[in-house]
C-alpha positions in Angstrom: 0.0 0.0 0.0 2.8 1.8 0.8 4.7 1.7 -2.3 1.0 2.7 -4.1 0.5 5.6 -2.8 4.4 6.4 -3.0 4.0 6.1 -7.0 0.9 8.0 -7.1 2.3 10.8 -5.4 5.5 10.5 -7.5 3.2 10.3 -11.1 1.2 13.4 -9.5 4.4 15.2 -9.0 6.1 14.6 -12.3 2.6 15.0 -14.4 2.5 18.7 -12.3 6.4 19.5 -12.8 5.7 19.1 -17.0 2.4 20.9 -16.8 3.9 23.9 -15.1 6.8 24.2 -17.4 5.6 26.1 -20.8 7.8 26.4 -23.7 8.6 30.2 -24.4 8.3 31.3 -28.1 11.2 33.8 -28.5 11.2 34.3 -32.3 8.1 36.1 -34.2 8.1 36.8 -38.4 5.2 39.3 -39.8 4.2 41.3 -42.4 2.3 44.3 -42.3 0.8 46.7 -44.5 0.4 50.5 -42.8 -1.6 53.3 -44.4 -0.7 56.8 -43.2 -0.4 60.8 -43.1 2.7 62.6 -44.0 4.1 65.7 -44.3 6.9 65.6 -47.6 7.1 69.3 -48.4 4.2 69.4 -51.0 0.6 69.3 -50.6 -1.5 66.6 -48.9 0.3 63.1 -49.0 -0.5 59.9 -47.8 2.2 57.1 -47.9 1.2 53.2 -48.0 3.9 51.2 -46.3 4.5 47.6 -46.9 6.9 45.5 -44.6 8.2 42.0 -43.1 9.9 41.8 -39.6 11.4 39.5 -37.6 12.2 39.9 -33.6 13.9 38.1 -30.9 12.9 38.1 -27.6 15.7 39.2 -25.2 13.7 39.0 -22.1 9.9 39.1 -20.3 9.7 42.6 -21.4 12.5 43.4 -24.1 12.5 42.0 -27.7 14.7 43.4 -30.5 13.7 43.4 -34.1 14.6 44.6 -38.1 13.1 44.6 -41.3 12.4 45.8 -44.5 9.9 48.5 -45.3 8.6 50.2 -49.1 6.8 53.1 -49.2 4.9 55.0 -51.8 3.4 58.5 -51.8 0.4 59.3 -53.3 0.5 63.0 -53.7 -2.0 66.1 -54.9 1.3 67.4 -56.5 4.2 65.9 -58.4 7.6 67.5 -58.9 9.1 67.0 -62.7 12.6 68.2 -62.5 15.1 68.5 -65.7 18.5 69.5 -66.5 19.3 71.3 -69.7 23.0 73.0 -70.6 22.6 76.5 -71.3 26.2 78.0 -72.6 28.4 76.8 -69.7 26.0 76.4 -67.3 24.0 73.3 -66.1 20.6 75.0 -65.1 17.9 72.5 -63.2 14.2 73.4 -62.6 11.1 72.4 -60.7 8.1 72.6 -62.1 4.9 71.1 -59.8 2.2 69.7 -61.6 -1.0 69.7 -59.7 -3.2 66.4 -59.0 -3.3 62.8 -57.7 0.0 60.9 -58.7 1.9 57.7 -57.0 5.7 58.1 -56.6 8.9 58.8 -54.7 9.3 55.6 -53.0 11.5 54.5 -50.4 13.3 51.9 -48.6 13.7 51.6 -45.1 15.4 49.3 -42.8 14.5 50.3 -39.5 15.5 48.4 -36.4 13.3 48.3 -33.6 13.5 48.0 -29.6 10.2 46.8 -28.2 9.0 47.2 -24.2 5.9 44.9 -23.3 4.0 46.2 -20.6 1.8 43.1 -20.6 1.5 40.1 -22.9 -0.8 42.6 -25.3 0.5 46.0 -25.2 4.2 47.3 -26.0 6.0 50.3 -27.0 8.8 50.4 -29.7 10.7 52.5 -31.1 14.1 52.6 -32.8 16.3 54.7 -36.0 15.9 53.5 -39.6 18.1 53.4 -42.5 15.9 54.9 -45.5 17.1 54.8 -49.1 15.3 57.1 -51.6 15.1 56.2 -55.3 12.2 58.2 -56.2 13.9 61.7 -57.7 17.0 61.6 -59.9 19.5 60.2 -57.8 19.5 57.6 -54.5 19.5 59.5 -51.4 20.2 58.0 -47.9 18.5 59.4 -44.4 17.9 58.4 -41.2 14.7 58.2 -39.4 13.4 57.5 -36.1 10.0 56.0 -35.4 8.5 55.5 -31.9 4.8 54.0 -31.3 2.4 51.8 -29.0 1.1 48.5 -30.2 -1.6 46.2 -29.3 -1.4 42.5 -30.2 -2.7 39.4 -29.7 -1.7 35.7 -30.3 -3.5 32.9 -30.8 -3.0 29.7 -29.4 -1.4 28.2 -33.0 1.2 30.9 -32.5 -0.2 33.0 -35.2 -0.8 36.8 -34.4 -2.8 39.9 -35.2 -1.5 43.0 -34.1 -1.8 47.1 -35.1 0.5 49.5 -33.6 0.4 53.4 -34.3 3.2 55.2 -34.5 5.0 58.3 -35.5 7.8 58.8 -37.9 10.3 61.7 -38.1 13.5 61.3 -41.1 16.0 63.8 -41.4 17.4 63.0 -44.6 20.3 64.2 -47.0 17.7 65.4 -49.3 15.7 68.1 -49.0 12.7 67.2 -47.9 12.5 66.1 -44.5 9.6 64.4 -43.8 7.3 63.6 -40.5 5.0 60.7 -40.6 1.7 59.2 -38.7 1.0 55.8 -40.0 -0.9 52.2 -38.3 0.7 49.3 -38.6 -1.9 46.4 -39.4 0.1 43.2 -39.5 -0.2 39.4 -39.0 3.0 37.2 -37.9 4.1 33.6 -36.3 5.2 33.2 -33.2 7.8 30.3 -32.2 
């Protein structure tokens, strides 16, 4: 009887060691697409970012992340600039053409720092690497983007999330822009 009773309690114990341990998912992959506002020095413009990240939980709270972002602009104005040689003398001009036109696109690489607050609610924020090919040459800047997201993960591992956030880039060009955009993505979790 004694022996029973010994195995039952050792069964009990083991089954309630394994049920207690829970395997942590560390990794996530998702892709987003985020519609926005933006201020890029001409008119009203609204950029439509595309993206995939992937992040690595550090800790409980801290995870650490990078990706690849492509923006477009639709704007209400459109900049054609041309180069002609008069005499000795390279002259460039502007001319803005007024109505709806889809253009100057960049490439970011931002990398992000993430604080969760609880298992649904984080703040991130980090620098990004953008690349402009959309005028005459490729241009390089540096943007910083901070936000507050919302998520939540199913029990496959597959999550929903949208996170707001705010966009400043200080570029080499010479538009610097400022951006308000919501990030509606879906990713994996393992």
């Amino acid at each position: 009887m004694k022996k029973i009773f010994f195995l039952l309690i050792a069964c009990f114990s083991i089954v309630n060691l394994y049920s207690q341990t829970e395997t942590v998912k560390k990794n996530t992959v998702d892709v987003y697409i985020a519609p926005g506002y933006g201020n890029f020095g001409g008119g009203n413009e609204i950029p439509f970012n595309i993206g995939i990240d992937y992040s690595r939980r550090l800790t409980e709270r801290w995870s650490l992340g990078g990706g690849l972002e492509r923006m477009a602009i639709l704007s209400s104005n459109k900049y054609d600039i041309s180069t002609e040689q008069v005499g000795d003398e390279i002259v460039t001009s502007a001319t803005i053409r007024k109505g709806l036109f889809l253009g100057w696109v960049i490439t970011s690489i931002p990398i992000q720092l993430k604080y969760h607050f609880t298992k649904t609610v984080y703040f991130n924020f980090g620098p990004s690497l953008d690349i402009s090919n959309g005028f005459s040459e490729t241009e390089f800047g540096l943007g910083l983007r901070a936000g507050v997201g919302f998520e939540h993960e199913f029990k496959n591992g597959i999550l929903l999330y949208l996170n707001p956030y705010l966009k400043a880039d200080f570029g080499s060009w010479d538009v610097n822009y400022f951006l308000i955009a919501v990030n509606l993505g879906i990713g994996y979790r393992f």
